[in-house]
Structure formats: structure tokens, C-alpha cells
KOLRO-754555 format. One record per residue (C-alpha): residue number from 1; residue in one letter; chain; x, y, z. Coordinates in Angstrom, 3 decimals. Each point is the difference from the previous one (the first is absolute). Layout:
REM residues N
@num=NUM | residuo=a | cadena=A | x=X | y=Y | z=Z
...
END
This chain:
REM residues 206
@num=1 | residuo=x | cadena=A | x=0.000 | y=0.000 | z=0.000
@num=2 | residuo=x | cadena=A | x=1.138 | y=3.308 | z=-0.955
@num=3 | residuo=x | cadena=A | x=0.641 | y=2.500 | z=3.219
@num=4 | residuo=x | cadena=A | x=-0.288 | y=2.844 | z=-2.419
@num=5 | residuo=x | cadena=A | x=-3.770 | y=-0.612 | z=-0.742
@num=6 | residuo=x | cadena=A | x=-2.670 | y=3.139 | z=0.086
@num=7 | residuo=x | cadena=A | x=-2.548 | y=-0.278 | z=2.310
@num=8 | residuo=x | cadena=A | x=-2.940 | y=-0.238 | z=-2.050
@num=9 | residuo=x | cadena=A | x=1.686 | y=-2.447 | z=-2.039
@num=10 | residuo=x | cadena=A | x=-0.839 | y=-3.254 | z=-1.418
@num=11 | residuo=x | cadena=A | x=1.724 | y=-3.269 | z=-0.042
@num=12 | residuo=x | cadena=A | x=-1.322 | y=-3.268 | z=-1.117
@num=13 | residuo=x | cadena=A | x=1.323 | y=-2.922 | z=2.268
@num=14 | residuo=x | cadena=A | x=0.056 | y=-3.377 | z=-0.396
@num=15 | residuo=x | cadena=A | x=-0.111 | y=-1.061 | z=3.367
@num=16 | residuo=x | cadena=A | x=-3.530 | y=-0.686 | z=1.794
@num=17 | residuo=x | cadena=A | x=0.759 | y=2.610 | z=2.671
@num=18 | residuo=x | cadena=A | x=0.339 | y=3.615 | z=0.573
@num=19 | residuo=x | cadena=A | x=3.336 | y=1.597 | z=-0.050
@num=20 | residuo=x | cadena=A | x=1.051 | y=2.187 | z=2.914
@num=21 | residuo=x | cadena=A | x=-0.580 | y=3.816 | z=-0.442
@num=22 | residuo=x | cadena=A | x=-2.688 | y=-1.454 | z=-2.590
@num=23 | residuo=x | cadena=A | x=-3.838 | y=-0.638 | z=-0.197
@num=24 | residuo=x | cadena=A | x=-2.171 | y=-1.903 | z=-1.581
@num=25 | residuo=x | cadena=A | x=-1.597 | y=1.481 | z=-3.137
@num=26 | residuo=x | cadena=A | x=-3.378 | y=-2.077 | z=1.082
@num=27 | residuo=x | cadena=A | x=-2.237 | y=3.114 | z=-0.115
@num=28 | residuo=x | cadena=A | x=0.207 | y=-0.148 | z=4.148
@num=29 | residuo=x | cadena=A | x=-0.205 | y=3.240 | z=1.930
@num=30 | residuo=x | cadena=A | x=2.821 | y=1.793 | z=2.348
@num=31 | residuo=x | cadena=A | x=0.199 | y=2.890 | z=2.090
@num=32 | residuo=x | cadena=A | x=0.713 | y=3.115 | z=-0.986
@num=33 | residuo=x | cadena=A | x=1.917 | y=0.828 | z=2.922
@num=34 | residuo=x | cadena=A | x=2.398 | y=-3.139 | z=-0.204
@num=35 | residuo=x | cadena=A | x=0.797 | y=0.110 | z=-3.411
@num=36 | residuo=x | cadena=A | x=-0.101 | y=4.419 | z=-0.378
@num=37 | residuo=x | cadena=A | x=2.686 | y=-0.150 | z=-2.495
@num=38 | residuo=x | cadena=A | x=-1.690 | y=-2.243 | z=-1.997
@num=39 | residuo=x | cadena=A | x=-3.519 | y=1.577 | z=-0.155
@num=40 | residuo=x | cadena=A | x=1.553 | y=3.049 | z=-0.889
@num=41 | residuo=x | cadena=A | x=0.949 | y=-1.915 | z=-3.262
@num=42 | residuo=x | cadena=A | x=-2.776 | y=-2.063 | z=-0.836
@num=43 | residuo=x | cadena=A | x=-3.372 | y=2.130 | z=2.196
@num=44 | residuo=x | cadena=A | x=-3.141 | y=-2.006 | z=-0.990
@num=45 | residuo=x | cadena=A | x=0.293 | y=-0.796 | z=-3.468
@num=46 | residuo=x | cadena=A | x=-0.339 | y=-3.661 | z=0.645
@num=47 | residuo=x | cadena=A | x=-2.522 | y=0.468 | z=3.042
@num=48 | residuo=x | cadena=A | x=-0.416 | y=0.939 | z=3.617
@num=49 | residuo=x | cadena=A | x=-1.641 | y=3.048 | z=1.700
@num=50 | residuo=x | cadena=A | x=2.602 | y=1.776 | z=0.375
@num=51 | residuo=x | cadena=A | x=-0.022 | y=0.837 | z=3.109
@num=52 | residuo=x | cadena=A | x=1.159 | y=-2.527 | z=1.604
@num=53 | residuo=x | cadena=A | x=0.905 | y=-2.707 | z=-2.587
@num=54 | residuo=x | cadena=A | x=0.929 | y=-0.394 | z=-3.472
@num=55 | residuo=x | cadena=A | x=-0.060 | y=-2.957 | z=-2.272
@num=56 | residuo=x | cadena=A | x=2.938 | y=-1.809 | z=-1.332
@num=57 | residuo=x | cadena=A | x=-0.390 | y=-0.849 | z=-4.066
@num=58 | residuo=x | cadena=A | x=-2.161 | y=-3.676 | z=-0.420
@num=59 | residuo=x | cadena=A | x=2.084 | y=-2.158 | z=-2.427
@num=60 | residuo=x | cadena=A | x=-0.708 | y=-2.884 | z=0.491
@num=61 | residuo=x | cadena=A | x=-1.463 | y=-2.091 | z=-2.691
@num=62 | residuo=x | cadena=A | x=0.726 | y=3.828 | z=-2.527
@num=63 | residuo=x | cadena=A | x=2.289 | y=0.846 | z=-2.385
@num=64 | residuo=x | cadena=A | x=1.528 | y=3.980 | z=0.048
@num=65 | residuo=x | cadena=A | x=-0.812 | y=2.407 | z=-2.578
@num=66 | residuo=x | cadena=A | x=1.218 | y=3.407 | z=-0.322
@num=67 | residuo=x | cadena=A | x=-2.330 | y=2.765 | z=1.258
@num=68 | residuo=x | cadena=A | x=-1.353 | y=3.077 | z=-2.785
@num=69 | residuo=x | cadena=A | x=-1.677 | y=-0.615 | z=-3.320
@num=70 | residuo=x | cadena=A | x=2.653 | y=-1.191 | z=-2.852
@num=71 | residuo=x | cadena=A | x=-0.848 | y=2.398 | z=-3.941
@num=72 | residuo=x | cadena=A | x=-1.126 | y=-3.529 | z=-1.639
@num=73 | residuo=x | cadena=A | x=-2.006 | y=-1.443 | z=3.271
@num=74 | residuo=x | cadena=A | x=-3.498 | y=0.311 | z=1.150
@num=75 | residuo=x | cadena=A | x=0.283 | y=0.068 | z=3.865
@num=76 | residuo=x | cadena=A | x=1.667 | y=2.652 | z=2.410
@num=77 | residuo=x | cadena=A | x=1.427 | y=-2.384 | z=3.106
@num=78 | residuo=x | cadena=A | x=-0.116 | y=2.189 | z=2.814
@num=79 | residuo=x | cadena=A | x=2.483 | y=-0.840 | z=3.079
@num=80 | residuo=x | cadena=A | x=-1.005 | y=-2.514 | z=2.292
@num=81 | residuo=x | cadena=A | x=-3.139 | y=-1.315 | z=-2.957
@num=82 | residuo=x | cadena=A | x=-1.032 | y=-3.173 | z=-0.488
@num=83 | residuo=x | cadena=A | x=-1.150 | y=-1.893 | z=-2.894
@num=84 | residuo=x | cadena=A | x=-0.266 | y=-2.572 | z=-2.327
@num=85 | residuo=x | cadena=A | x=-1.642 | y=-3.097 | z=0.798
@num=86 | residuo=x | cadena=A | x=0.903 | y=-4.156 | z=-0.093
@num=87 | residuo=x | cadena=A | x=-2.629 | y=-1.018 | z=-2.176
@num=88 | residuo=x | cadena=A | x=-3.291 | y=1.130 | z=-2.433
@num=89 | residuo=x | cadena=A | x=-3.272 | y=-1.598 | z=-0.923
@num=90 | residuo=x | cadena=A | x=-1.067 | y=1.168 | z=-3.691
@num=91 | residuo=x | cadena=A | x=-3.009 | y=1.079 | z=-0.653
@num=92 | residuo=x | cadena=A | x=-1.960 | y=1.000 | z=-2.992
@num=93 | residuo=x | cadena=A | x=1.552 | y=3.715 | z=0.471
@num=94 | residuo=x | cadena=A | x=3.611 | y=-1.456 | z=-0.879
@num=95 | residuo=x | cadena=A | x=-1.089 | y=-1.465 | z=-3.694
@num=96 | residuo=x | cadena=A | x=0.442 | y=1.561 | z=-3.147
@num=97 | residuo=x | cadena=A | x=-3.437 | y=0.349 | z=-1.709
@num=98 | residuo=x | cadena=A | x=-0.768 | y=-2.912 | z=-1.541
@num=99 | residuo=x | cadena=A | x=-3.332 | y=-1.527 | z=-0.604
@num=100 | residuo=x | cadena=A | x=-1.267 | y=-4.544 | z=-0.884
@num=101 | residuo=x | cadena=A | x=-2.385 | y=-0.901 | z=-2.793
@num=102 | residuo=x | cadena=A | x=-1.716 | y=-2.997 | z=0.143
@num=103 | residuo=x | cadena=A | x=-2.400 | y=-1.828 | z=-2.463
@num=104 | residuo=x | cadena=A | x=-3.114 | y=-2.427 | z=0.439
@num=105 | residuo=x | cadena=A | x=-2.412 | y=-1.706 | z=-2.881
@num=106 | residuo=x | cadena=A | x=-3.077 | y=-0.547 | z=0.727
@num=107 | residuo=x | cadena=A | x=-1.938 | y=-2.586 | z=-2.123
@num=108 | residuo=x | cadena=A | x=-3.163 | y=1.318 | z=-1.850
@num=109 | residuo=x | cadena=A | x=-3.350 | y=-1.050 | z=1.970
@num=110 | residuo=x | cadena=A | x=-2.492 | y=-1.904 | z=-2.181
@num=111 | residuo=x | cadena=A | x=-3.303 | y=-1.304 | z=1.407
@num=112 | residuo=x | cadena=A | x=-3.042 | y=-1.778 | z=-2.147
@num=113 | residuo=x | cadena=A | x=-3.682 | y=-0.280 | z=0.955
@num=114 | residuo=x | cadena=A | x=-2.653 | y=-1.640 | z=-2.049
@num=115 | residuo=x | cadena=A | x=-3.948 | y=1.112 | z=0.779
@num=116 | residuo=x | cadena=A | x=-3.373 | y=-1.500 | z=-1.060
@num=117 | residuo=x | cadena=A | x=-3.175 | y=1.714 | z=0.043
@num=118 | residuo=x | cadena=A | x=-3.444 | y=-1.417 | z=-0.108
@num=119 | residuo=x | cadena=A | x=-2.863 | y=0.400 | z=-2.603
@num=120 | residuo=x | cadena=A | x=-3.514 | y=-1.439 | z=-0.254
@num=121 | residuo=x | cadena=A | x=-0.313 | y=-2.905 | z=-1.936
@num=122 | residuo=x | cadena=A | x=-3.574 | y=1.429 | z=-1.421
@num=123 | residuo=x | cadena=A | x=-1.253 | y=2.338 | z=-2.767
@num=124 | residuo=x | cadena=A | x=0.883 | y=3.576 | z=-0.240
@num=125 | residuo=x | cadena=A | x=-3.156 | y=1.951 | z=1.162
@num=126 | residuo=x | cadena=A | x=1.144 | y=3.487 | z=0.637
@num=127 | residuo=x | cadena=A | x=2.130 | y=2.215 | z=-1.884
@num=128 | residuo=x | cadena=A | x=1.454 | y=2.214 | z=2.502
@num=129 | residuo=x | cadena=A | x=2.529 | y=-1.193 | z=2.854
@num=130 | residuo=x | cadena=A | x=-1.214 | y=0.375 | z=4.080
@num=131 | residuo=x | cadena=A | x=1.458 | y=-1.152 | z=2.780
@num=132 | residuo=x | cadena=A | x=-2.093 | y=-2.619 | z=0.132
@num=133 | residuo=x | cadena=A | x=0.656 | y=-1.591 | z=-4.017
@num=134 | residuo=x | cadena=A | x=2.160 | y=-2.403 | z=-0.945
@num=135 | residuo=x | cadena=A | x=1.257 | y=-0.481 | z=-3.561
@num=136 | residuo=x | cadena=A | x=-2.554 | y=-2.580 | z=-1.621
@num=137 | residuo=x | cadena=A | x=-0.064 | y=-2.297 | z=-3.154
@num=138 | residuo=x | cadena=A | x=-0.071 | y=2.306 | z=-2.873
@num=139 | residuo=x | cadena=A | x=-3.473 | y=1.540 | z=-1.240
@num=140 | residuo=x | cadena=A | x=-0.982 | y=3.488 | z=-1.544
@num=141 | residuo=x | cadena=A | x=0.476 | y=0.854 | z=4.056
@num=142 | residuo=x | cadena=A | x=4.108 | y=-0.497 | z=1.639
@num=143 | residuo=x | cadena=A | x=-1.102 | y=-0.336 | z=3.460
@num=144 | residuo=x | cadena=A | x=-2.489 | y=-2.544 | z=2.620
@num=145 | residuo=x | cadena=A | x=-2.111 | y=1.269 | z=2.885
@num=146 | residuo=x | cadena=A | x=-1.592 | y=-2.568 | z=2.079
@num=147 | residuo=x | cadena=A | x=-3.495 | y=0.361 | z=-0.211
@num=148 | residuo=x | cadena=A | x=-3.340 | y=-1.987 | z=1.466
@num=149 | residuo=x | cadena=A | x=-0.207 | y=-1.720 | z=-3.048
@num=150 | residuo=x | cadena=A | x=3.701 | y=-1.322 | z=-0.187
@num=151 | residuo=x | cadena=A | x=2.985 | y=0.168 | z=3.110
@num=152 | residuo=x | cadena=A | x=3.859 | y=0.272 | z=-1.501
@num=153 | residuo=x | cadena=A | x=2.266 | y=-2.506 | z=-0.582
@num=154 | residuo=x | cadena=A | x=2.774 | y=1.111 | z=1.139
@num=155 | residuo=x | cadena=A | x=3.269 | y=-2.185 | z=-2.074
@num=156 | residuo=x | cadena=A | x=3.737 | y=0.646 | z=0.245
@num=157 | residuo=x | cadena=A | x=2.073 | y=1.116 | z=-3.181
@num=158 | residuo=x | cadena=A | x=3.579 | y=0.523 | z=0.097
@num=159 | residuo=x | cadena=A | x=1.101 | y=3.649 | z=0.650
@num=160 | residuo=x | cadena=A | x=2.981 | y=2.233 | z=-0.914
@num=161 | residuo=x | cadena=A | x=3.587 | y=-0.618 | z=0.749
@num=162 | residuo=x | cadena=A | x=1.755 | y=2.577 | z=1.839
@num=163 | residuo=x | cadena=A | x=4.052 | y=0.583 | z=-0.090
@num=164 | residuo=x | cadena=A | x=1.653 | y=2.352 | z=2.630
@num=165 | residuo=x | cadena=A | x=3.713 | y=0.977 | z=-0.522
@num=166 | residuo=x | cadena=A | x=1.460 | y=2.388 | z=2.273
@num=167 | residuo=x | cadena=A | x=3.823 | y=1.383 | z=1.106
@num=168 | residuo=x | cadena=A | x=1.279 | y=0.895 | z=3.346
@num=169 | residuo=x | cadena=A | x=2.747 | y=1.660 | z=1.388
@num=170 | residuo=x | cadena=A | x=2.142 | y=-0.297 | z=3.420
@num=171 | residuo=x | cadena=A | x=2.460 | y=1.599 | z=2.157
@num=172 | residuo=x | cadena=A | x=3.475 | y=-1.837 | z=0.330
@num=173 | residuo=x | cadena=A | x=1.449 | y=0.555 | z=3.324
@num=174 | residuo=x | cadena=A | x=3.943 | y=-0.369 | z=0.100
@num=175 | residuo=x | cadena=A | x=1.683 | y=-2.390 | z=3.375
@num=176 | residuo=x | cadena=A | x=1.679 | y=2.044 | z=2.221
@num=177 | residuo=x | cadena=A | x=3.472 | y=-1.589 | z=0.346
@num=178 | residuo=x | cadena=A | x=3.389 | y=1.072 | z=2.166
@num=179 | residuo=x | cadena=A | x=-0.058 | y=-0.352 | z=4.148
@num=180 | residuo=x | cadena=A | x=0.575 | y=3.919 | z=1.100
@num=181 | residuo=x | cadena=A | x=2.902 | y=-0.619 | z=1.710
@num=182 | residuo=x | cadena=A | x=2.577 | y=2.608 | z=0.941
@num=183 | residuo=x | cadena=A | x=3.147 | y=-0.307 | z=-1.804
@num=184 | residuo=x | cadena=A | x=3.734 | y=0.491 | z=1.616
@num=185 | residuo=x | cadena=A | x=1.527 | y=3.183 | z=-1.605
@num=186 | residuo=x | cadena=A | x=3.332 | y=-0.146 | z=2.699
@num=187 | residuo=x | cadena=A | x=3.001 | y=0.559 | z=-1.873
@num=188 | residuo=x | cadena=A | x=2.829 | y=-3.114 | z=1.280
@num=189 | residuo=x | cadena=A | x=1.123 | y=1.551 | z=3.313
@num=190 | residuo=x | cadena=A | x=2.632 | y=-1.797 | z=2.571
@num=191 | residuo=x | cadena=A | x=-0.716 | y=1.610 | z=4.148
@num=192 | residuo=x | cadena=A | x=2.518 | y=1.818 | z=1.475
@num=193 | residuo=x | cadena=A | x=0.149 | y=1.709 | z=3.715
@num=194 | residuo=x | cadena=A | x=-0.330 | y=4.150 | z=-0.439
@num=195 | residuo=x | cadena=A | x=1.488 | y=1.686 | z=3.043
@num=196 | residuo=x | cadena=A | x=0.416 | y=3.986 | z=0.402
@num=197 | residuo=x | cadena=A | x=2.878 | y=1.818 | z=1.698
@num=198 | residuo=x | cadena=A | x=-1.917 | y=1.407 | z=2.868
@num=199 | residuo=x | cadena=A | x=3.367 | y=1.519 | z=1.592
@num=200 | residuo=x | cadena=A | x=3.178 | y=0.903 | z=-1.565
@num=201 | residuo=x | cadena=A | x=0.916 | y=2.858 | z=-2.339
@num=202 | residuo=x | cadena=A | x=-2.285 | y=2.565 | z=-0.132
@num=203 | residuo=x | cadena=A | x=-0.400 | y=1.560 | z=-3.849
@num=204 | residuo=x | cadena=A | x=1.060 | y=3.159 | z=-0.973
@num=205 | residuo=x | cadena=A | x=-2.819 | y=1.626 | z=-1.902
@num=206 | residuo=x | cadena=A | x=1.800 | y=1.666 | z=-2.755
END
């Protein structure tokens, strides 16, 4: 370990312990009166009330960026910000437009009915239809009406065939398909233990 180190500064150690004149850089938070020098560095960018503790940085399980807002980047880091996260769920949001056709035949309906009708089986005797004629045996008359004299007799003659042929349409609904799981977007990292100075050199503001 350097002697020479700023307090303030940061040193990543490979050992599972905290180095004397060191602390922890676990987010914990330390007086203000023990460590003056310190505070006087780092005041509450990383947390604490400050007024009677202040937060060391939290590094554990984060990777260091510098702080500002590079010509060519979107964000502006501000000391002491956090960001970034381990992993991301898509949604529909995160897709470039796109859009699914799908396609369906539907056979052509046809359907068939035959009909009969009945007629009397006697003379014509009237000329014009009622709801009570039937069609009779030709004459100078078209149509029977029962009468006293003679009743109908009613017969069956084969009626009209009837053809129905018809389309139809339908909606095609498309499977959802994928699980929604988050993905992992961490870059390949290997843990190390970040300490900071908390007593040595002080810096000289230039």
C-alpha cells in the first residue's frame, strides 16, 4: 500500500478485509466528526444528513463511470449517481414496428331442400285463387273450393327444388409465443474490494 495516498482516494484491494486508515466503500455511514477531513472532501454526495454523518460511495456489485455528460452521450452522471440496471424484460415498446398477416379459406356453404305442395284431386270450379282453393284438375276454371255438393281431395305433387350457396368470412387470431422473461444485459465483470483513503494526504485544491 502506498503511504502517499490522498485521502479521498480509491484503491481496489484484493484482500477480503479493510485496510488500515481505509473504509469500506459499502455505501455505510460515518461521523462527521471522526472522519472531518474526509467530509470536507466528499460532504453528502453519496448520502447522509449531513449533520452528523455522511455516506461512503456503495460499490459493491457497480462498475465506476466518470461524472458530467460526454459531446456524443445522452446522460449527465452527476457525483455520487447511480444507474444502470442487471437485467430488462422487453416489451412491445422495445420493437421496431412491424406488423403478422395471416390467411384462412373458408369452404363455400351449399344447402338443398326439396318441397311438395298439395292440390285437389277434383275439377277446377273457380277461377280466382282464395285462401281456401287448391289447384284442381284442369277445366275452363284453375282452382277447387270445397263445396256441399263435393269436399277436396287433397293429393301430393312434387314441389320445387331449392339450392342455397353462401360465403363466409372469419377472423384469424395469431399464438402468442416467447415467455417474458428478463434478459441479463451485465457486461463480464470479475469483484474486487473498493476501499477509500479516509486519512492521509490531504489534497491541495489547485
Amino acid at each position: 500500500m502506498s503511504t502517499e495516498a490522498f485521502t479521498g482516494e480509491l484503491m481496489p484491494f484484493v484482500g477480503n478485509f479493510v485496510v488500515r486508515e481505509y473504509l469500506a466503500c459499502d455505501g455505510q455511514l460515518v461521523s462527521i466528526g471522526q472522519y472531518t477531513s474526509l467530509y470536507s472532501i466528499m460532504s453528502t454526495f453519496y448520502g447522509g444528513d449531513g449533520r452528523v454523518s455522511f455516506a461512503m460511495p456503495d460499490l459493491r456489485g457497480r462498475s465506476l463511470i466518470g461524472h458530467g455528460k460526454a459531446p456524443d452521450l445522452m446522460y449527465d452522471y452527476q457525483i455520487g449517481m447511480f444507474g444502470g440496471i442487471e437485467e430488462k424484460t422487453l416489451t412491445e415498446y422495445h420493437l421496431p414496428t412491424h406488423n403478422h398477416t395471416a390467411s384462412a379459406q373458408v369452404p363455400p356453404i351449399t344447402s338443398a331442400t326439396e318441397s311438395s305442395m298439395l292440390v285437389a284431386n277434383n275439377n277446377a270450379n273457380t277461377p280466382a285463387p282464395n285462401i281456401s282453393a287448391f289447384l284442381g284438375k284442369p277445366q275452363d276454371q284453375n282452382f277447387f273450393v270445397s263445396n256441399p255438393f263435393e269436399s277436396a281431395q287433397p293429393v301430393g305433387i312434387k314441389g320445387i327444388n331449392v339450392d342455397v350457396q353462401s360465403s363466409a368470412s372469419t377472423n384469424v387470431g395469431l399464438n402468442n409465443t416467447g415467455r417474458s422473461e428478463s434478459i441479463d444485459i451485465r457486461n463480464p465483470v470479475q469483484a474486487v474490494n473498493w476501499l477509500i483513503c479516509a486519512d492521509n494526504l490531504y489534497p491541495q485544491r489547485p
